[in-house]
Every structure is written in structure tokens, then in C-alpha cells.
N, C-alpha and C positions, 0 to 999 in steps of 0.2 A: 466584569470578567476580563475582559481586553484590558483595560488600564491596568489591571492587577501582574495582567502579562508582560506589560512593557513593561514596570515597573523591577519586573525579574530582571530583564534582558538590563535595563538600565546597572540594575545591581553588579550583573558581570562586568559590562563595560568600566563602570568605574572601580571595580577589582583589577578589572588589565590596564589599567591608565588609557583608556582611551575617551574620548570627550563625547562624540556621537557616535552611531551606528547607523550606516547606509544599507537595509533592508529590500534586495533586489528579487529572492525567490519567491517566486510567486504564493505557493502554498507557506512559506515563510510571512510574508506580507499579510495574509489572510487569516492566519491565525494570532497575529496580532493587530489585527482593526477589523476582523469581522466581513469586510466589503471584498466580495469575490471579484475579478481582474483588477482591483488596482496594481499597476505595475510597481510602485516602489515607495521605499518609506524613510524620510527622516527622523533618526526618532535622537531627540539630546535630553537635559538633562531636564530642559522646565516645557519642551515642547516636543509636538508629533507631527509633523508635516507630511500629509499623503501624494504624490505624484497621481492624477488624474487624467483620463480624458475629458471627462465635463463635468460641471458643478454639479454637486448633489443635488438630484429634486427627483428622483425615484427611490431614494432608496433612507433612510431613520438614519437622521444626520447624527456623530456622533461629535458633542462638543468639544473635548477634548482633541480632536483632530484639526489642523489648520488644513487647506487644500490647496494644492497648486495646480493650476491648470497647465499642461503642457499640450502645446500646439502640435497635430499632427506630423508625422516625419521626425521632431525631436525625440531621443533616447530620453524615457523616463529617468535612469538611473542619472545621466549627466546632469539632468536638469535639476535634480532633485540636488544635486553634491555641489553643485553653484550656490545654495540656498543654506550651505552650513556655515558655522561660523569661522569667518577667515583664523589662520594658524592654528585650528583645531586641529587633533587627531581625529580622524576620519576611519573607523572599524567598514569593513566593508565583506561582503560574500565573495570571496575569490573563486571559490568551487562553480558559482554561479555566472560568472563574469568572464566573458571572452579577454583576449587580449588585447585587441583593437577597445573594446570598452573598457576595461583596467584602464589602459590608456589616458581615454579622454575622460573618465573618471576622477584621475590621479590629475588631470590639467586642470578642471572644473573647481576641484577644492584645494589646487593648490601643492598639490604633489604629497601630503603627509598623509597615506594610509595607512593602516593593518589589519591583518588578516583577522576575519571574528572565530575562525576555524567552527565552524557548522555551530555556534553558540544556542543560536533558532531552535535547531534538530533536537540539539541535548534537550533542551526544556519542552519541546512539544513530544516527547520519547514515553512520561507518564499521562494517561488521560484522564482529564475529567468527566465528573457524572455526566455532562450535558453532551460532550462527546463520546462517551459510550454510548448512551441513548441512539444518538444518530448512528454509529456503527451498528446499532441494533438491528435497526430499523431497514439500515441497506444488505445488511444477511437475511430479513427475513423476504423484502422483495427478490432478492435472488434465489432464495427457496420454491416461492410463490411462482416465480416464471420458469424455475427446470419444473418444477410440481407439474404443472400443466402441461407441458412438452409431452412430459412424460406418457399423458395419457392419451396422446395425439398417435396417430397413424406416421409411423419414422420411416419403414421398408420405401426405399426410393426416392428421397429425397437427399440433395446435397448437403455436405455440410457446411458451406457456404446459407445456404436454405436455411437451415437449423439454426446457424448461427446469428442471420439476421432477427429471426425470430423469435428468438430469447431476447437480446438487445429491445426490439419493439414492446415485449413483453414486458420487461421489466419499468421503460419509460412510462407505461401504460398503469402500472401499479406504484406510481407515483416518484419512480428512479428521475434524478438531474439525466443521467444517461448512462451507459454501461462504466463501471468503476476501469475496465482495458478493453479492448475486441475481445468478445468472445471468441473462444478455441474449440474447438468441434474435432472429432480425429475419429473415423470409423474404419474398419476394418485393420489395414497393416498401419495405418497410422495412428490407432490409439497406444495412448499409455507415454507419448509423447510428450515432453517437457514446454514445448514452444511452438507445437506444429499450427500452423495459417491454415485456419479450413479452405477449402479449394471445393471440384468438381464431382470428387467421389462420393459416390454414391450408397446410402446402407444399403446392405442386403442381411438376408436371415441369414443368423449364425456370426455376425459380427460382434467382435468389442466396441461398445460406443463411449468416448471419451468426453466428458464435457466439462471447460474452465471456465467458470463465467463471475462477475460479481455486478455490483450496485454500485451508483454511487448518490449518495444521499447528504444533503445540505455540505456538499463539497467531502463525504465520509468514504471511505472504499473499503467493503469485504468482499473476499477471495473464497472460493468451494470448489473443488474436483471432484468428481464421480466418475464413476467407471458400470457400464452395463453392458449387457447383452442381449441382443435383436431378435424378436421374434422364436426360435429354436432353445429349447434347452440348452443350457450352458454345456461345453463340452467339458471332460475330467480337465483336460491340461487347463481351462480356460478358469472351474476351480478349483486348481491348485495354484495356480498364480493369483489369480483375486485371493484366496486366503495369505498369502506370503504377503503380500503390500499392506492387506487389513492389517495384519497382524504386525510389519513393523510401524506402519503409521500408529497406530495404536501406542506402540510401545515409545514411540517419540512423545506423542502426547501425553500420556502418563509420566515422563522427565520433564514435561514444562511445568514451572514451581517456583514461587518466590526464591533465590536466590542460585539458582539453575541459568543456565546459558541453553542458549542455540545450539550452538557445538554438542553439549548434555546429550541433545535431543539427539542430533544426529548420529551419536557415536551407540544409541539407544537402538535407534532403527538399523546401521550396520549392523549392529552382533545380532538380529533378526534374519536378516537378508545371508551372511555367511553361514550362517547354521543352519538355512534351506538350502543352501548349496546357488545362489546366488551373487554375481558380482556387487557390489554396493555400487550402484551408479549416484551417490550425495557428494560432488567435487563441490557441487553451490550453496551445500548444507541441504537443509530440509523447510525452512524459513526466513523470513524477517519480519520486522514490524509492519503496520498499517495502519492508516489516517488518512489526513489529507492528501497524501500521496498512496498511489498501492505499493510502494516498494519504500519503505523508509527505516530510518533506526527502528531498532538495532537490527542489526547484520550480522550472520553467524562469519565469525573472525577477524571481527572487527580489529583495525589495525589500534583503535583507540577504545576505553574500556568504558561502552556506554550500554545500559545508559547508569546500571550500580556500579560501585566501587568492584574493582575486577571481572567488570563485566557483565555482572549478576543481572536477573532480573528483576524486575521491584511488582510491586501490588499495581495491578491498573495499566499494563501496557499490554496491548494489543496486536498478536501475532499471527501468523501463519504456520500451520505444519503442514507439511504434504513430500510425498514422494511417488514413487513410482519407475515401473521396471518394464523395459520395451524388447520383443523376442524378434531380431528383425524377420521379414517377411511375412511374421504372424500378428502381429499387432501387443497391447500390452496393458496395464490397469497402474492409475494414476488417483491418486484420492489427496485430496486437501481438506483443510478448515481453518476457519477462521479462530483465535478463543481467547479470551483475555485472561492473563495471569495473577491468579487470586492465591489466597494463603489459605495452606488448608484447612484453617478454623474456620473459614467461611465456603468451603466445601470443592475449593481445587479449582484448573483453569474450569473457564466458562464459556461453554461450546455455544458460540453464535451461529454456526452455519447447521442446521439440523438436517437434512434432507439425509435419509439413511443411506448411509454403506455398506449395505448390503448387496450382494450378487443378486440385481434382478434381472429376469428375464422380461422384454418388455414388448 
């Protein structure tokens, strides 16, 4: 599967004339050789050379891989671009590579780079079976640990509290560790896009906000929820949890084989405006997910990935969510993870299940 991968990446580069490919991003790196922190890759045309810290002996050596050991304090990436072959083109991650590194980069192999412009990203953008499976698997541990939150005693506890708790929770049902910091937001700070759980504390009658995800054999899903503590929900409390359902809803019902981001969000706007709501979607409604939690595609993308004009294809792995904050009052925030399927085979496929429903808890 790795070889078949490089073998792609190999295809482009010798499509752009370039001889090798200097392989710096980490999740970049890992998805093509399988080995979680190796920092960098040579990959040319009859060979693969991994930049390491020490020789393989814990970990299912992969032969096709040659290894370089790089001595502590040395920059993988430079070591590694000493090791290509002299007057080659040298393809490299710019996006990924500071300046000071570009630098001694460009010094190391002799000054002939070119930008691979995200080549990695385009090709890790549709997933395979084996990596669904793993996406699968990290949405349902994060189901499993708000699941049981849920039926915990909340009144009084911080959401700092809450948040570590999920986190433990989910390492415990077999998580690598949380896919981002969990987000917790109770009271006037749910419904929030970013908010850092802190000191406040639930009380009855709150909105409780919780962002949380998994991450599994290096995979990350994303889930929002939105509840309410203790008290019956108040009228305003659902009328705003139905407006968010209802355009989240109507965003995931636009994700679809040859459908965009944008689709989505321009779905949940005409929602949000016809409740008499601003559209707060400046950052869309989603992106992709993988090895990274934030990765292609990107709604408005400046570049049209990962289908031809953008589209989306069978097998890519996204986020929909949104959400709408009243200041002072607090607000209701809902995600999912789903993979984008064709609707002969029955539409996106909702990996984050824990319901959206307005409970009262």
C-alpha cells in the first residue's frame, strides 16, 4: 500500500520534471511509509530513503525503505537533501519549510529546488478502505466518551474538568490521544467556534457545548454537540437549537459526489436567513479529515481540489458543522464527521452518531 503510494507521488514528479521529492510534512511523510514521527523522506526514482532517529528494531521494517540515521541537533530535512543525487531537481514542501530551512536546504542539494505545491495533500484528499476503517473507529471512540459523559453528574464541574475528561476517556477506549484539545463551553460561552474551556462552571439551565474528536492509528474525527443542564430547555433555547439543526442538516444533505464545501455552506445560509439569523459561515461549514484534523479540501480553496473544479469525489472524508452564538446568552454548535459517497450507495456516511437532539441532561 505505501509503495503503491509513492509510486503515485513518483508519477507526478516525473510529470513536472523534477528528479526527486524532498518529503518534509510530517503527516505527509507518514502516509507514505507508514512509520509515525519519521521526520523526512527521500523519495527518487529507484529509491526511498527515510531520515530517522535510530535504526529500526521496534517497529516491521519496511524493505523498500533505505534509512538514514541523523544524529541529534541535525535538521532532518537538510540531512536528508545532502543524500540526493548531485544536479538533480530537488521537488521540496515549501508550505512546510521555514526560511532559514529553505535555505540550508537549497545549500545541502546544491541550490536546484522546486516547489511540489501540496502534491502529498492532492493524493491523500481520497481515502482508502483501510483508512476509513481507522476514521471509523476514532468517531466511534469519541461517541463512546461524550456517551458516558453524558450520563455523569455535570452541574458544578468546570469545563476545563469536563474537558480533561473526555480526553482520558477516550485514550482509555483505545484513542492514540485526543484528535485536538477538547472544547467545552457552558453557559454564555457555548455555541462558540474556538472557545478554550476555562473555569466556569455548569449550572442548571445552561447550554453545554462540547467539540471533541479521536484520534486513531494517527486518523482524526471531529463531533459538536450542543445540550442543555439539568432544567428543561427554555422556548428561546429551542428555537435556536432547531435553527442550527435545521441548517446543519440542510448543509449535509448538499454534501454529494460532485458538490463542493461552498454547496454546503451556501445550503445552511439560505437556512440561517430565513429564521431571521446572520449567517456567521466566513470559514465555510467544513473541511477535509485524515491524518491531519484540518486538511483538504477547504471550502474556497484557492486551487480546485481535490475534483476537477473543485468537486468532491467518492471517499473523502469531511466535516460539516456550524453554529450560532447570542452574546451574553450562550449559543448551539453541531458538527459531523461523513464521508462522501454516491447516492447509489446510499449518500454521505455519518461516522459521528451520538444524536442531535436537544437533551436535557
Amino acid at each position: 500500500m505505501f509503495a503503491e503510494r509513492r509510486e503515485r507521488l513518483r508519477a507526478r514528479c516525473s510529470g513536472a520534471g523534477v528528479d526527486a521529492a524532498l518529503v518534509s510534512a510530517p503527516a505527509n511523510v507518514r502516509w507514505l511509509t507508514g512509520v509515525p514521527g519519521a521526520a523526512a523522506l527521500l523519495l527518487e526514482r529507484d529509491r526511498a530513503v527515510l531520515a530517522v532517529a535510530h535504526p529500526s528494531r521496534d517497529r516491521e521494517r519496511d524493505d523498500a525503505l533505505e534509512e538514514l540515521v541523523v544524529p541529534v541537533g541535525q535538521d532532518p530535512a537538510v540531512a536528508i537533501a545532502a543524500a540526493a543525487p548531485a544536479e538533480a531537481l530537488l521537488g521540496v514542501e515549501e508550505h512546510d519549510l521555514t526560511v532559514a530551512r529553505h535555505r540550508a536546504v537549497a545549500e545541502a542539494a546544491g541550490g536546484r529546488l522546486r516547489d511540489l505545491h501540496h502534491s502529498v495533500e492532492q493524493l491523500r484528499v481520497v481515502k482508502d478502505e483501510q483508512e476509513l476503517a481507522s476514521l471509523r473507529i476514532a468517531a466511534e471512540i469519541a461517541d463512546q466518551a461524550l456517551g458516558e459523559l453524558l450520563e455523569s453528574i455535570l452541574v458544578g464541574r468546570s469545563e476545563r474538568h469536563l474537558a480533561m475528561e473526555l480526553e482520558r476517556r477516550m485514550v482509555d477506549h483505545g484513542a492514540d490521544g485526543p484528535a485536538f484539545p477538547v472544547r467545552v463551553g457552558a453557559g454564555d460561552h457555548s455555541g462558540r467556534a474556538r472557545h478554550l474551556p476555562g473555569d466556569r462552571r455548569v449550572e442548571e439551565g445552561d447550554f453545554l457545548t462540547v467539540s471533541l474528536g479521536a484520534c486513531y492509528r494517527g486518523y482524526r474525527a471531529s463531533a459538536t454537540r450542543t445540550f442543555v443542564v439539568g432544567l428543561a430547555p427554555a422556548e428561546w433555547q429551542v428555537d435556536l437549537h432547531a435553527v442550527v439543526f435545521a441548517a446543519q442538516r440542510a448543509a449535509r444533505e448538499a454534501l454529494a459526489v460532485g458538490s463542493s464545501l461552498d454547496d454546503c455552506a451556501r445550503a445552511a445560509r439560505r437556512v440561517l436567513e430565513a429564521r431571521g439569523y446572520p449567517p456567521e459561515l466566513d470559514e465555510g461549514v467544513g473541511h477535509g479529515v485524515g491524518l491531519d484534523v484540518e486538511e483538504e479540501p477547504r471550502p474556497g480553496a484557492l486551487e480546485p481540489w481535490p475534483g476537477e473544479f473543485g468537486k468532491l469525489e467518492n471517499r473523502v472524508p469531511v466535516t460539516v458543522g456550524l453554529g450560532v452564538a447570542l452574546p451574553g446568552r450562550g449559543g448551539v454548535r453541531i458538527e459531523d464527521t461523513l464521508v462522501v459517497r454516491p447516492s447509489e450507495d446510499g449518500g454521505p456516511e455519518l461516522l459521528t452518531i451520538t444524536t442531535k437532539e436537544l437533551l436535557a441532561l
